[in-house]
N, C-alpha and C positions, 0 to 999 in steps of 0.2 A: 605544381602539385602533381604527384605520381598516382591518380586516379585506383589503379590496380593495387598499388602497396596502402591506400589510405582503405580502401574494401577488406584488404587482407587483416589490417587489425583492428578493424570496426568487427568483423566475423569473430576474429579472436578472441575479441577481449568479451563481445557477447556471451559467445558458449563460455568460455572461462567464469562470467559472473552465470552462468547457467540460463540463460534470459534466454526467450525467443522472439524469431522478429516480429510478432505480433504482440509481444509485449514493448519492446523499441519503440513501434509506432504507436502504441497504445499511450506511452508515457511523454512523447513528442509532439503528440496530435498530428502526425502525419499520416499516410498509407502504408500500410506490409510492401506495396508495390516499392516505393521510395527507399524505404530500408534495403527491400532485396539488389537496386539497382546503386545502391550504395555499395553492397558490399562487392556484385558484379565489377566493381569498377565503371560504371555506365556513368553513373552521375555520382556530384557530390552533392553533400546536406549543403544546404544555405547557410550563410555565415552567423545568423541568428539561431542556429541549432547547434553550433559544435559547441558552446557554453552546455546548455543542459544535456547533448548524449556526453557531455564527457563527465560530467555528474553521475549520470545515470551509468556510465560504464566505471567510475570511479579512478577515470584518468583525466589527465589536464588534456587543453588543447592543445601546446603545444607537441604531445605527446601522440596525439592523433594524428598530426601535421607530420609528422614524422621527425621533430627537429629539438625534443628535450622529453627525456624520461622525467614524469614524477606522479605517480599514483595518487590519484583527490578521488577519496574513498566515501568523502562527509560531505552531503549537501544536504539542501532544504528539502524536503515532502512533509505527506500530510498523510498518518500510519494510521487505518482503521483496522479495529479487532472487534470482532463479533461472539456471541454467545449466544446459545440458546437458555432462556429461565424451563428451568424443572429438568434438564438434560439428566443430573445426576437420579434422580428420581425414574426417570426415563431407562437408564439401563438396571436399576435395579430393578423395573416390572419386566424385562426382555430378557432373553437368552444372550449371551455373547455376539452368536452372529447374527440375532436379529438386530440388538443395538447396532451394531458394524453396517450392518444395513439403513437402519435411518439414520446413521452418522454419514453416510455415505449421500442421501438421498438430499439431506438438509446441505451436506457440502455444495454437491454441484448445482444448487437453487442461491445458494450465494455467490456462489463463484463465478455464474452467469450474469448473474447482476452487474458485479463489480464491474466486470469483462467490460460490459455495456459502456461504461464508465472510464473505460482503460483503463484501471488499478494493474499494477504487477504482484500479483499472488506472488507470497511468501513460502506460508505453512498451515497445516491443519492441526489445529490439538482439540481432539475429539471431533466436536458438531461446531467447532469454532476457527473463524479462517484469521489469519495475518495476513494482509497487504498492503503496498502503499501506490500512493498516487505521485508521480511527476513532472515537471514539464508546464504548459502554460494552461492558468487558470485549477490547478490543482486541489485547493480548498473547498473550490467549488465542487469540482466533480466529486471531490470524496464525501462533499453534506448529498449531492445529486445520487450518489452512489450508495447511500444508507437509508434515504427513503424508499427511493426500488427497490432495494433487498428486503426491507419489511412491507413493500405494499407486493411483493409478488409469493411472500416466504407464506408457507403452510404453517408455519411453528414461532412463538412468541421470540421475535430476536434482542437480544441486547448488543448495544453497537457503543463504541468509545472510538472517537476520532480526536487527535494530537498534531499538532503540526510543528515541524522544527527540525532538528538538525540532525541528522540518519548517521550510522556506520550502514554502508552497503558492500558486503564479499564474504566469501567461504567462510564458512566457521566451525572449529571442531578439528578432530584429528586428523592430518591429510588424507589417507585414504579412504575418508567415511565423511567429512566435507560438505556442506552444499552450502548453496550461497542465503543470508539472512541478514534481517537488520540489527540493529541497536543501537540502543539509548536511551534518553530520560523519557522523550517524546513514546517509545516504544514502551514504557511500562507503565508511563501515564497512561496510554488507548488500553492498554490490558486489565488496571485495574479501577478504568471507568467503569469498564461494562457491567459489573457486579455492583457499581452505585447504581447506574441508569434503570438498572432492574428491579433496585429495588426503591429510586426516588423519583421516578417519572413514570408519567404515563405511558408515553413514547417508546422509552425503553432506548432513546437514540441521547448521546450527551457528546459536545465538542469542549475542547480546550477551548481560553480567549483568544490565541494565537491562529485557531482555526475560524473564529467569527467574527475577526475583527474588520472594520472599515466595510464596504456599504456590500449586502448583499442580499437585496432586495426581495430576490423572489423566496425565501425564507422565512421559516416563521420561527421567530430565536426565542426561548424560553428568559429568565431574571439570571443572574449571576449566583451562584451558587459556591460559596469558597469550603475550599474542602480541603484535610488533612488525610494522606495517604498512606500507611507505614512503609518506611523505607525512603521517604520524599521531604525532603528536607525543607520547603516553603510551601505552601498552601498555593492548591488549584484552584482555578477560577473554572467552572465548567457551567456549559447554557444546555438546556433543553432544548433538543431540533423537533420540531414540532411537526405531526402530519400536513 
């Protein structure tokens, strides 16, 4: 294995999905260090990581190895989207750039959260973030990752977490492009968050897919089946509980 040529398009294919290497190792549960000496050519990733960075780069392994083109764009995570209740209300009492400004303020109090968490930020629409979680033990960090962001948040959050199967890469016109998700999992988490607000306490709701099989230190809400428009089979969604 050509150390230097396998760094060259672990770098490449990063910046192309727009990622940083603290996002990499965010999503690997590795160090920023190990990533950077990955791409140095210094070291390689262990053979139990080239599975999920090539998920998360949205290429195969053999494809990294240097030794077959083929783009695997679709893998597994665990997509949380966030809202804040009364935000609409919120810019109606403000000025433009003062809303701009606690949209701003409520962003980076999530997006630190997440961070904590390793999520790979997405996008902002409005006072509401898109990210997702990958790599090992990911369900978990993404429930670990929506009680932080409501026990440290100044502002009432609604959180809808999905787990299942991603589109990850560029989207839109080439040269206006940036890299985003999608899928069913991605519009289940977006349009939890507008239930969770207004049928829990919490204000936090996971898919079944996201609380399934044993996860102890959690406190899971009843099963809740839910009809979504646009969503062709009924959601099963739990209250994640402070």
């Amino acid at each position: 294995m050509n150390l230097h040529e396998l760094g060259q398009r672990i770098r490449a294919q990063r910046e192309k999905c727009g990622l940083k290497q603290n996002d990499v190792a965010g999503a690997l549960q590795v160090s920023p260090q190990a990533v950077s000496k990955w791409e140095r050519g210094e070291n390689a990733p262990d053979i139990a990581q080239l599975v999920p960075l090539g998920g998360l780069l949205g290429v195969s392994v053999d494809w990294l190895l240097g030794s077959f083109v083929e783009d695997r764009d679709v893998f597994e995570a665990t997509v949380l989207c966030s809202g804040v209740k009364g935000a609409r209300e919120q810019s109606e009492a403000m000025t433009p750039r003062q809303f701009a400004e606690w949209t701003n303020a409520v962003c980076f109090q999530i997006t630190e959260a997440v961070l904590r968490h390793d999520a790979v930020p997405i996008k902002y629409v409005g006072p509401g973030l898109l990210c997702f979680f990958s790599g090992p033990n990911h369900r978990r960090r993404a429930l670990s990752a929506s009680l932080h962001a409501k026990s440290t948040s100044n502002v009432q959050l609604k959180i809808g977490i999905c787990t299942g199967q991603v589109y990850f890469g560029s989207v839109g016109h080439p040269d206006y492009s940036r890299p985003d998700i999608m899928g069913e999992v991605v519009s289940i988490a977006l349009l939890s968050t507008d239930w969770a607000a207004s049928n829990t306490e919490s204000g936090i709701v996971a898919c079944s897919k996201t609380v399934e099989g044993p996860l102890d230190s959690f406190s899971i809400g009843k099963e809740h089946p839910v009809s979504f428009p646009g969503i062709s089979h009924e959601v099963s969604l739990f209250e994640i509980k402070d």
